[in-house]
TORLUM-546746 format. One line per 5 residues: number of its first residue (from 1); their letters; for each residue x, y, z of N, C-alpha, C, CB. Coordinates in steps of 0.05 Angstrom, whole numbers, plus 32768, in hexadecimal, padded with zeros to 4 digits. Glycine has a CB too. Layout:
NUM = a = X,Y,Z,X,Y,Z,X,Y,Z,X,Y,Z  ...
//
This chain:
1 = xxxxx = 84A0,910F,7363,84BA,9112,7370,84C5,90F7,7378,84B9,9125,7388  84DD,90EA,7375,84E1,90D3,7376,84F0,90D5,738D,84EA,90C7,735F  8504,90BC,739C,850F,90BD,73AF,852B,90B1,73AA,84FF,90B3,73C1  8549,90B7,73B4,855B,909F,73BA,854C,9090,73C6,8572,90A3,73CA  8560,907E,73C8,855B,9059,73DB,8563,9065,73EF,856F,9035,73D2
6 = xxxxx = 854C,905D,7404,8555,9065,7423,8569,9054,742D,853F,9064,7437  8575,905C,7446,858A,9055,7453,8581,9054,746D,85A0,9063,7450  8570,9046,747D,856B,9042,749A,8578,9034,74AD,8557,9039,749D  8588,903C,74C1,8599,9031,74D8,857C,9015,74EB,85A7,9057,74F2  8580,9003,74E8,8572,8FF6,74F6,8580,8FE6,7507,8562,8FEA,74EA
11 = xxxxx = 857C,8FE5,7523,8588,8FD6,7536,856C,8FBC,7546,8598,8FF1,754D  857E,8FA8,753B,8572,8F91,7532,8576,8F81,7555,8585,8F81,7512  8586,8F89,756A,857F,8F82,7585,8571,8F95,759B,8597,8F7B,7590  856A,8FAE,758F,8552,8FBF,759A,8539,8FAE,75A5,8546,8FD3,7581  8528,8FB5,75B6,850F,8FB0,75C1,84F9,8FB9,75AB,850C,8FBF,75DD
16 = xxxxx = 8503,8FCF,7599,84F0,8FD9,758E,84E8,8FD2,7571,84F5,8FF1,7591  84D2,8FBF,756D,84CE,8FB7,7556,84D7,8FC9,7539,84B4,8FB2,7559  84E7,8FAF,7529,84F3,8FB8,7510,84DE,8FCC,7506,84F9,8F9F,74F9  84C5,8FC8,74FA,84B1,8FD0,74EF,84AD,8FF4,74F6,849C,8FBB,74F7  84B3,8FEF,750C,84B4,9000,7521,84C7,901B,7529,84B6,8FF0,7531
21 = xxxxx = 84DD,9012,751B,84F6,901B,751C,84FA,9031,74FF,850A,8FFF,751E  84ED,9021,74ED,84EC,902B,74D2,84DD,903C,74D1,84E7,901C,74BF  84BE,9037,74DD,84AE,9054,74D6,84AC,9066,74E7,8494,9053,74CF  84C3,906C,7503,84CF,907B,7518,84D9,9090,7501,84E7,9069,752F  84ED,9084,74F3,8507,9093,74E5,84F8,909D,74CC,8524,907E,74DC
26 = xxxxx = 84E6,908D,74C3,84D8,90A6,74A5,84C6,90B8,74AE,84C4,9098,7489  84B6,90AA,74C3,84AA,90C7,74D9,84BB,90DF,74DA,84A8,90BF,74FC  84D3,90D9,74E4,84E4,90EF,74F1,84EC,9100,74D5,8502,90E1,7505  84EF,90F6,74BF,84F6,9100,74A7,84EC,910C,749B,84F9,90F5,749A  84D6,9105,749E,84B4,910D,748C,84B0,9126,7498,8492,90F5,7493
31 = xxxxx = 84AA,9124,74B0,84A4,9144,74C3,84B4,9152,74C6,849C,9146,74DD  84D1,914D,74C0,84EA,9166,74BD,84F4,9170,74AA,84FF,9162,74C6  84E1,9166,7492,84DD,916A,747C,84F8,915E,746D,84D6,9185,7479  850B,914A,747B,8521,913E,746A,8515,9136,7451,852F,9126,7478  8504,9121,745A,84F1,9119,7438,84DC,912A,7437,84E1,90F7,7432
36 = xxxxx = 84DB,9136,7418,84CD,9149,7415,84B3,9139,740E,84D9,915D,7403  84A1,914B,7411,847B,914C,7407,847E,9142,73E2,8468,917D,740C  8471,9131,73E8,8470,9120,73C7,8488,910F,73BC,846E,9135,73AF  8493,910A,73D9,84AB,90F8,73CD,84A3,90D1,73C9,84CA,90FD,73E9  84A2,90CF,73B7,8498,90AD,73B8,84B7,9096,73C6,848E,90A0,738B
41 = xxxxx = 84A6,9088,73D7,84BC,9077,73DF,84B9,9060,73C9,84BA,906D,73FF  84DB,9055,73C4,84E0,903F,73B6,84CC,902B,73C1,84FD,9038,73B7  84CB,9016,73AF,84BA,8FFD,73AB,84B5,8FEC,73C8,84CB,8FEA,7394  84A3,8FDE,73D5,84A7,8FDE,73F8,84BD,8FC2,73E9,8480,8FD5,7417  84BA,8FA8,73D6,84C9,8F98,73CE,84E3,8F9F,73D4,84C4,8F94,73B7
46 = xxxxx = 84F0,8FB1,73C1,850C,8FB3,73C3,8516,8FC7,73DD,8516,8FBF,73A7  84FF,8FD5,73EE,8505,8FE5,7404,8516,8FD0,741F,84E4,8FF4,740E  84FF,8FBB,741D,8504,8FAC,7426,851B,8F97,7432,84FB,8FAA,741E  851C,8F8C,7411,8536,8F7D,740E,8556,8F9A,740B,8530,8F67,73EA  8554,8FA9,740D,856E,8FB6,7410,856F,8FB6,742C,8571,8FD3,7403
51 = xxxxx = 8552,8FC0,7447,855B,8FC4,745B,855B,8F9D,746A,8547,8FE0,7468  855C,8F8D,7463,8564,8F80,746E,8543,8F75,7478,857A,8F8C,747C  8528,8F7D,7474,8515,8F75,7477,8508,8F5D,7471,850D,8F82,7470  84F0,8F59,747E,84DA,8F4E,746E,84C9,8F5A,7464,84CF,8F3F,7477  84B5,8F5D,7449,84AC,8F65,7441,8489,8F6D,7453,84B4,8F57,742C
56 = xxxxx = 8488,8F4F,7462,8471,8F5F,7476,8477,8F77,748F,8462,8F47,7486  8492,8F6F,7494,8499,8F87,74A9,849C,8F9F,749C,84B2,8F83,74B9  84A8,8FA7,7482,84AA,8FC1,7471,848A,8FC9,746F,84BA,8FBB,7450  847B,8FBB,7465,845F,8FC0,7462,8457,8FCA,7479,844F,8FA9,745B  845D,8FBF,7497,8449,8FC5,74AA,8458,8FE3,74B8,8445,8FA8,74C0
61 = xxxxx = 846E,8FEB,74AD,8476,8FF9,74B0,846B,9022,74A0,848C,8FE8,74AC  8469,900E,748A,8459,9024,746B,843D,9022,7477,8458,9012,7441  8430,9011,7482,8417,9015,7489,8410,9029,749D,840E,9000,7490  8422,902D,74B7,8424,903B,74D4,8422,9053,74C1,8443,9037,74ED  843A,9058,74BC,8436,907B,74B0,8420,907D,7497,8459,9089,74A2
66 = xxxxx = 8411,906D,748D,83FC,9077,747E,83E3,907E,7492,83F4,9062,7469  83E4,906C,74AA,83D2,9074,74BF,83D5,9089,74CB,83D0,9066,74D0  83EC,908D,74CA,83F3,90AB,74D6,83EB,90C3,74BC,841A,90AD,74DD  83E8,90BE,74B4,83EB,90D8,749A,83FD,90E1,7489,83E8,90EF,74A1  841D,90D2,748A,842B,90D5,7488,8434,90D1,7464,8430,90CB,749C
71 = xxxxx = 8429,90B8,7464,8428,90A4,7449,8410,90A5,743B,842C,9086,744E  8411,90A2,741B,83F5,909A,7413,8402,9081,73FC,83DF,90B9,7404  83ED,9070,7402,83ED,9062,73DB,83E4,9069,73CD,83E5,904C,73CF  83F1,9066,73B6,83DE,9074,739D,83E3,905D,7388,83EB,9098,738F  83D9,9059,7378,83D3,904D,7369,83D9,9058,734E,83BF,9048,736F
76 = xxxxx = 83F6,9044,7346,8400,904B,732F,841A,9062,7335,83E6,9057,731E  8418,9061,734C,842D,9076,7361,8441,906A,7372,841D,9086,7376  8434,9061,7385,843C,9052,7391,8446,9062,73AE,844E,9044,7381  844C,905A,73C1,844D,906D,73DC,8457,9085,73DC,845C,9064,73EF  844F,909B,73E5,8450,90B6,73DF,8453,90C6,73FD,8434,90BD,73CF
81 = xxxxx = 8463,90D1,7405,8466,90E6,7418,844E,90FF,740E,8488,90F2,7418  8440,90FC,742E,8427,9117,7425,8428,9128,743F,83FF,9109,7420  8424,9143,743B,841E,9152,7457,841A,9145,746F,8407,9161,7456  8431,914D,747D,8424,9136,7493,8411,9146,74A0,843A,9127,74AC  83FB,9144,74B2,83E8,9142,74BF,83EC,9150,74D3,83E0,912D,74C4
86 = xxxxx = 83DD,916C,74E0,83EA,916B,74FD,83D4,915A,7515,83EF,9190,7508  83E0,9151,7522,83DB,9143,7532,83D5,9153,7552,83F1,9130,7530  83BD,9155,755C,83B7,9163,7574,83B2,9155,758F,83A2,9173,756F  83BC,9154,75A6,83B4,9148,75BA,8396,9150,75C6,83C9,914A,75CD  8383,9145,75D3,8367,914D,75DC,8376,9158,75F0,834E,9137,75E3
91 = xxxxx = 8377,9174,75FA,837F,9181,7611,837A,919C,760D,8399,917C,7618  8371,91A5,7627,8371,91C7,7625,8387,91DB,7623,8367,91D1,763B  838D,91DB,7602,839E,91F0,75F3,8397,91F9,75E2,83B3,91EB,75EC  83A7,920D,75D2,83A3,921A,75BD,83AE,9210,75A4,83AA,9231,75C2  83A3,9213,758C,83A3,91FC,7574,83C6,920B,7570,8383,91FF,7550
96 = xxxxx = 83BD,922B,7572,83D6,9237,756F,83F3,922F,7578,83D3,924C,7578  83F3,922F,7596,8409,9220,75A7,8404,9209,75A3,840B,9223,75C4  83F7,91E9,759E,83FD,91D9,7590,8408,91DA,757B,83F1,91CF,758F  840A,91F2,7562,8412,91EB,7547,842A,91F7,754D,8401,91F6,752C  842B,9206,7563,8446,9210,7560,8461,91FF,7573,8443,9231,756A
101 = xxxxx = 8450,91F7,7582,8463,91E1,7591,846D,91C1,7585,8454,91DB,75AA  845D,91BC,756F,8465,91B2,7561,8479,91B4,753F,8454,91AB,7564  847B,91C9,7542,8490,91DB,752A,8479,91D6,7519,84B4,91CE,751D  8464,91E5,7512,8451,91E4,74FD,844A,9202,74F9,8438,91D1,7505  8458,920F,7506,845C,9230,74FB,8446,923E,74F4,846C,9234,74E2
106 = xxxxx = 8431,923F,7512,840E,9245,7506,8414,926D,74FD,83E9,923E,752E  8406,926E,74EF,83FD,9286,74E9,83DB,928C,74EA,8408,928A,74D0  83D3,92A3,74EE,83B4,92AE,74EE,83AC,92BD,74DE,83AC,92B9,7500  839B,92BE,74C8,838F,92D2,74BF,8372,92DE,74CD,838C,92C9,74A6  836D,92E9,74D9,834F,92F7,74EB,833A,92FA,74D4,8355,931C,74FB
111 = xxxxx = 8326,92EB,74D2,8313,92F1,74BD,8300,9300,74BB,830A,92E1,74B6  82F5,9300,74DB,82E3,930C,74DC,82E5,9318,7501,82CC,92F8,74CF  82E3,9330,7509,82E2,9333,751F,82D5,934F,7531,82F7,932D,7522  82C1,934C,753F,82AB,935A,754D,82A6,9357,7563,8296,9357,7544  829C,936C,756A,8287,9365,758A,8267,936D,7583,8292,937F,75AE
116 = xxxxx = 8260,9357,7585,823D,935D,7587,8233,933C,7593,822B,9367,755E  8217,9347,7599,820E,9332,759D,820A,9312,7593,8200,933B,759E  8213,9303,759A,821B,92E8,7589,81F6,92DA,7590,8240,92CE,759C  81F5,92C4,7579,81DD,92B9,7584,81CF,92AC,759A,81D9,92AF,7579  81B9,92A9,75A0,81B2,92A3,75BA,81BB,928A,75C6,8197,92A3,75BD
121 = xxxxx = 81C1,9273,75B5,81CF,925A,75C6,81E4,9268,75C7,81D3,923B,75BC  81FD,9275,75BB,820C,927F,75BF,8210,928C,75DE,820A,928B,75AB  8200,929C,75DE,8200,92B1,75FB,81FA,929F,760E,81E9,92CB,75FC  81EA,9283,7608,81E5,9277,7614,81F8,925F,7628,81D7,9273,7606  820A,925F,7618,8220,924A,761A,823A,925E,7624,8225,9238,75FA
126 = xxxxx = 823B,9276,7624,824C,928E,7628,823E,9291,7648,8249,92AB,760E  822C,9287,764F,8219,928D,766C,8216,92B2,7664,8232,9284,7695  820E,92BB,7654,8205,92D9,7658,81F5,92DC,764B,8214,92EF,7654  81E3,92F0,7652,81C6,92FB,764F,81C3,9303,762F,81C1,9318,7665  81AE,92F4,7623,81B0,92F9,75FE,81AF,9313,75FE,8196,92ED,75E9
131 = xxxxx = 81BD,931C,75ED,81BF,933F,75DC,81D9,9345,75E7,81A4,935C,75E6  81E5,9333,7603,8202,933D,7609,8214,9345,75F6,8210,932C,7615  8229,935A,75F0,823D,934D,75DA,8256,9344,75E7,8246,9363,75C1  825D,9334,75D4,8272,932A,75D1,8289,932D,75BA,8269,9317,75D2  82A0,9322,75C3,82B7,9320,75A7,82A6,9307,7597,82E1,9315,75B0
136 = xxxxx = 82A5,930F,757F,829E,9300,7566,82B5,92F2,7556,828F,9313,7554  82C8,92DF,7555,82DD,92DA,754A,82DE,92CE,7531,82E9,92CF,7559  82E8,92C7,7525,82E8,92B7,7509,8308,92BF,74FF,82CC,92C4,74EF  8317,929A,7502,832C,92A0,74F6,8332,9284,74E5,8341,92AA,750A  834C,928D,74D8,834E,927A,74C6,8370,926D,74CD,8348,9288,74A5
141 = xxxxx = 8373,9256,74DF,838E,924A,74E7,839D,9241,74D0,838A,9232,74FA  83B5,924F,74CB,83C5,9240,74B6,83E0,9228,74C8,83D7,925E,74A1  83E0,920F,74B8,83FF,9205,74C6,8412,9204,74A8,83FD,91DD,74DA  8428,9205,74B3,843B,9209,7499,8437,9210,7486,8446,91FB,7490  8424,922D,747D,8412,923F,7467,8400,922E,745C,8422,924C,744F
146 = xxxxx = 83F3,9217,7469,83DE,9204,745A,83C5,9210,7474,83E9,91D9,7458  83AC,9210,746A,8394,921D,7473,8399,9202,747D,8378,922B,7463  838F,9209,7499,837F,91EE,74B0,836E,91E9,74B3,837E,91ED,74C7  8362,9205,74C8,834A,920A,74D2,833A,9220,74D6,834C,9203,74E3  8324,9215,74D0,8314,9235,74D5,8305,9236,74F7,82F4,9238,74B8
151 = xxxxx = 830D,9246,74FE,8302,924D,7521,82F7,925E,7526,8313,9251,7536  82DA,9258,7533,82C6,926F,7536,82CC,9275,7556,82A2,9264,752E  82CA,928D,7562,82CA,9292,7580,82BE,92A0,758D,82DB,9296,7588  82A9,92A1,75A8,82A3,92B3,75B2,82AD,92B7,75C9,8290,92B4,75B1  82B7,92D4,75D5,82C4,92D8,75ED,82B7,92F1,75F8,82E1,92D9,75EA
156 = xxxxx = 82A9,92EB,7612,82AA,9308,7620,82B8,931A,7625,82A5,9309,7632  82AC,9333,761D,82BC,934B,761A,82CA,9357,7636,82AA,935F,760D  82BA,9346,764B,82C7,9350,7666,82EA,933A,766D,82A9,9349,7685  82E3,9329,765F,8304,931D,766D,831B,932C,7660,830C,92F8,7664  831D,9329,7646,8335,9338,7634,8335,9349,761B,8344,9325,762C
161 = xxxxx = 8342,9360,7620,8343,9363,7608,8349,935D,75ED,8347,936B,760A  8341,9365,75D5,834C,9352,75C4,833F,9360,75AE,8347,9333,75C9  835D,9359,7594,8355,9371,757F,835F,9354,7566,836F,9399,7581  8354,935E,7553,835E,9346,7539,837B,9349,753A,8352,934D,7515  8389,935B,753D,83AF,935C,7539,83BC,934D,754F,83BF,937F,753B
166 = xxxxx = 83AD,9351,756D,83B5,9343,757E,83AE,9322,7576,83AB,934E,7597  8397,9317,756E,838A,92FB,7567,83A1,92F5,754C,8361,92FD,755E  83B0,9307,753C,83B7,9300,7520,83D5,92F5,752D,83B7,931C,7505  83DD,9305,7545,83F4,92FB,754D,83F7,92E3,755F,8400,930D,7556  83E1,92DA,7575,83EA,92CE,758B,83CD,92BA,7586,83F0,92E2,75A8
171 = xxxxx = 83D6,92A7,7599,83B7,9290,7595,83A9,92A3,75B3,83BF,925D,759C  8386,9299,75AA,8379,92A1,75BC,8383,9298,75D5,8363,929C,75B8  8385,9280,75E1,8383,927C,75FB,83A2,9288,75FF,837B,925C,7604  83B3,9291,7601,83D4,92A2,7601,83C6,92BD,7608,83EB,92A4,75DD  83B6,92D0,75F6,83B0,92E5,7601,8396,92E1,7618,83AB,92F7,75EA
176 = xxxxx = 8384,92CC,7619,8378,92D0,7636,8389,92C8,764D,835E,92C2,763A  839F,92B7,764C,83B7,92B7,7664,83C5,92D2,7665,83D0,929F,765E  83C8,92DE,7658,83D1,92F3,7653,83CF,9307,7667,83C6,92F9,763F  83B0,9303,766A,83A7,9313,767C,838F,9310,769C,839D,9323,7668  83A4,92E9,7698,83A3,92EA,76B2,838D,92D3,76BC,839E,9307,76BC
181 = xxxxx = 8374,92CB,76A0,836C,92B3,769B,8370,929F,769D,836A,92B0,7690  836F,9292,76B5,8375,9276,76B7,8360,9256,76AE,837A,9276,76D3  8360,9254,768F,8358,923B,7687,8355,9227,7699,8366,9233,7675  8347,921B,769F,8340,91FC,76B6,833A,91E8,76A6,8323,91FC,76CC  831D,91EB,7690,8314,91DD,768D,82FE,91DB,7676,8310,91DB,76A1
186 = xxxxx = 82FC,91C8,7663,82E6,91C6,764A,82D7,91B8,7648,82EB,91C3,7636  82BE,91BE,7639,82B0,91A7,763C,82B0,91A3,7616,828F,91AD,7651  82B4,918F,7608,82C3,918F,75EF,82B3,917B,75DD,82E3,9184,75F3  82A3,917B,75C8,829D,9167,75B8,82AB,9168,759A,827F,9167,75B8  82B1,914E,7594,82BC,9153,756E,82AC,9139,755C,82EA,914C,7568
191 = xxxxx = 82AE,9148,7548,829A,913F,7537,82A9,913D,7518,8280,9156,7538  8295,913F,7505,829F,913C,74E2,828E,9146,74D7,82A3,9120,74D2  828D,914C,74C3,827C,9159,74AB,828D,9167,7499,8267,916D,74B5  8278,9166,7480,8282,9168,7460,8287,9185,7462,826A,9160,7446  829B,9199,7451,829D,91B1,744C,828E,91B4,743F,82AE,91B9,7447
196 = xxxxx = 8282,91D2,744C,8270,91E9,7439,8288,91F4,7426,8260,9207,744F  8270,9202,7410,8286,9206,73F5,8291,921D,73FE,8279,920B,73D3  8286,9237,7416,82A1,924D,741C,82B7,9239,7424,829C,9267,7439  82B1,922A,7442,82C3,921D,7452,82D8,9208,7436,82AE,920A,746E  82D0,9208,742C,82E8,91F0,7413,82F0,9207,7406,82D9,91D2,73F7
201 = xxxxx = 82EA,9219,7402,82F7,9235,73F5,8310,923B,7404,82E2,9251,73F6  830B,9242,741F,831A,924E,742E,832F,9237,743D,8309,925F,743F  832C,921E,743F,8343,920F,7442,8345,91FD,7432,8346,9206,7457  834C,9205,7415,8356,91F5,7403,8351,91DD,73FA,8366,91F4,7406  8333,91D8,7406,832D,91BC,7400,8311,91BF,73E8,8324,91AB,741F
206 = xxxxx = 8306,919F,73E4,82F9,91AA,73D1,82D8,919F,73E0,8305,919C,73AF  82C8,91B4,73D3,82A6,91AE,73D7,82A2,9190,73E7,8295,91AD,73B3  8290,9190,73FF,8290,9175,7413,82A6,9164,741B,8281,9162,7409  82BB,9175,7419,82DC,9166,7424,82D2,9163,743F,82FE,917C,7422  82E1,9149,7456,82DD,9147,7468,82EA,915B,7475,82DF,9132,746D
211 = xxxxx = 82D9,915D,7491,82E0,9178,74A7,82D9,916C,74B5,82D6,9195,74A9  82F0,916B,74D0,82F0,915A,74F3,82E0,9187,74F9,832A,9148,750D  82CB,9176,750E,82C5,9197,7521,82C8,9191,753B,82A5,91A7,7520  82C7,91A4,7541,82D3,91A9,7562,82C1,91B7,7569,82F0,91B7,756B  82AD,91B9,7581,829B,91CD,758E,82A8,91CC,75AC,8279,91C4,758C
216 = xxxxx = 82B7,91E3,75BC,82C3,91DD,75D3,82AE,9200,75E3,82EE,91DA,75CE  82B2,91F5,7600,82A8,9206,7613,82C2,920D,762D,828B,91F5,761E  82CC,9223,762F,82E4,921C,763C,82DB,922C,765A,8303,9227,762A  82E1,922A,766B,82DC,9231,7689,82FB,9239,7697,82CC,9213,7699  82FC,9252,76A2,8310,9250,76B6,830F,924C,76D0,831B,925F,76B5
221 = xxxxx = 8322,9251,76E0,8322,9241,76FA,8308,9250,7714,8346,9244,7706  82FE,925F,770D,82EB,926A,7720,82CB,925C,7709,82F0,9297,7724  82C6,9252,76FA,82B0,9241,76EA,82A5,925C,76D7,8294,922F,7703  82B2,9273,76D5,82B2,927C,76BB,82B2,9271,76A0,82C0,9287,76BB  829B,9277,7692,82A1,927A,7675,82B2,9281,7667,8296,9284,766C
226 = xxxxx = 82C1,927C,765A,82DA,9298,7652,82D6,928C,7636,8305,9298,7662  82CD,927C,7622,82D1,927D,7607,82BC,925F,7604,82F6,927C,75FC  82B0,9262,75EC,8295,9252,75DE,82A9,924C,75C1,8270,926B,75D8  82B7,923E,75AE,82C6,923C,7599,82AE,9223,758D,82EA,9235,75A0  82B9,9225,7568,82AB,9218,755D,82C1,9213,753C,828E,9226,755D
231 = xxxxx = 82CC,91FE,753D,82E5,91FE,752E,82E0,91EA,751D,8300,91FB,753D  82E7,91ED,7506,82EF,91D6,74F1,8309,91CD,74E4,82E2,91DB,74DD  830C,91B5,74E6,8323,91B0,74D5,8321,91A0,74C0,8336,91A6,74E3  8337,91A3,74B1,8341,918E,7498,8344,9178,74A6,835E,9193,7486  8334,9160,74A1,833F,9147,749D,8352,9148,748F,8331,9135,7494
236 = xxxxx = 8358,914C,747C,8374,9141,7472,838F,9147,747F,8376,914A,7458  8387,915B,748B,83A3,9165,7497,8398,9167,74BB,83AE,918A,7486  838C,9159,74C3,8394,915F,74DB,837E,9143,74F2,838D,9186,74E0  8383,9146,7506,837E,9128,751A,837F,9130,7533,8394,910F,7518  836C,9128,7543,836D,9129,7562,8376,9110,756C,8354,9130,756F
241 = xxxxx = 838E,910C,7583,838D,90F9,758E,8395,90F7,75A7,8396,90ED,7583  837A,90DF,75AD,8372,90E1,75D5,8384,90C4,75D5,8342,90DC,75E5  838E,90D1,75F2,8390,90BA,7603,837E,90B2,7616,83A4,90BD,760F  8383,909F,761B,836E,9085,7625,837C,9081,7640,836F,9063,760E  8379,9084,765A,8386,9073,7674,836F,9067,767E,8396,9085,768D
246 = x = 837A,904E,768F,836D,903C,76A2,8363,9051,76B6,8382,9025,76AF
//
């Protein structure tokens, strides 16, 4: 898919670096889908010299959004608009209300869902007595009909109810507020590893594609257990990012 020659408004007595200014506005383009998925941008040379550039500031500009996910090089191609990435803050929410608060239009398919006894670290990390049951969850997060993530969950059967039609419509943590659950607090590790050949089946990737995981423990405000999760994502399509304060 090829592109017109862009047209970028740059205001050249701003505070805000040129470089800066440029990959603000193909950001904003890219994710509102103005430029579409597989569109190659013209040459960074002549990108350049039309907007009034230098060729290292255009570059450092093409570089930001390849770090972002935004851009790729290809070779023999040349810069390419790709899915952008969703991007997640480290905070106690739901992947759901993140994808949806960012216009990424999540949908759920329920893959698998039960109450029985989950395994003993399981029950263990749930603080209840092994053989307890529990909700058994397994779902599969879509953002803009592209598979995301696969999310495993266990939830005691005493906080909420909860049926796969209710989980197909709403994100988990929405229906335990629902009913009155107040989230406080997680204790959260993330990690990487290669896809198994179901898991590259089921989100469109192929045999040992990279996968960011998530193992989270969530607590509400009286030091309840209320949910044990165990999630994987696409690297390719998706990123956690922490902030850092003094």
């Amino acid at each position: 898919m090829s592109q017109t020659p862009l047209s970028i408004a740059i205001d050249r007595s701003s505070p805000v670096p040129l470089y800066f200014q440029v990959a603000q506005e193909l950001e904003r383009r890219i994710t509102s889908g103005e430029i579409a998925v597989g569109t190659r941008l013209e040459n960074e040379l002549h990108l350049a010299e039309r907007l009034g550039l230098s060729r290292p500031t255009l570059r450092r500009s093409i570089e930001y959004l390849v770090d972002r996910g935004l851009l790729v090089r290809k070779r023999g191609v040349g810069t390419q608009v790709v899915m952008p990435r969703v991007r997640r803050p480290l905070e106690l929410s739901s992947l759901y209300d993140d994808l949806r608060r960012t216009g990424e239009h999540p949908r759920t398919d329920v893959l698998r869902f039960a109450v029985e006894a989950p395994p003993d670290a399981i029950a263990t990390a749930l603080e209840v007595p092994p053989g307890t049951e529990v909700y058994v969850i397994e779902r599969l997060r879509y953002a803009r009909d592209e598979p995301l993530a696969i999310m495993h969950n266990y939830v005691p059967t005493d906080l909420v109810g909860l049926s796969a039609e209710s989980l197909a419509d709403q994100g988990l943590y929405q229906l335990l507020r629902n009913v009155g659950v107040s989230l406080k607090i997680a204790s959260q590790s993330i990690g990487a590893r290669n896809a198994s050949a179901a898991e590259a089946r089921i989100l469109h990737e192929t045999r040992g594609a990279p996968l960011l995981t998530m193992e989270r423990t969530v607590y509400d405000d009286v030091g309840r257990v209320v949910e044990v999760g165990s999630h994987v994502y696409r690297a390719s399509r998706y990123s956690f990012e922490l902030t850092l304060t003094d």
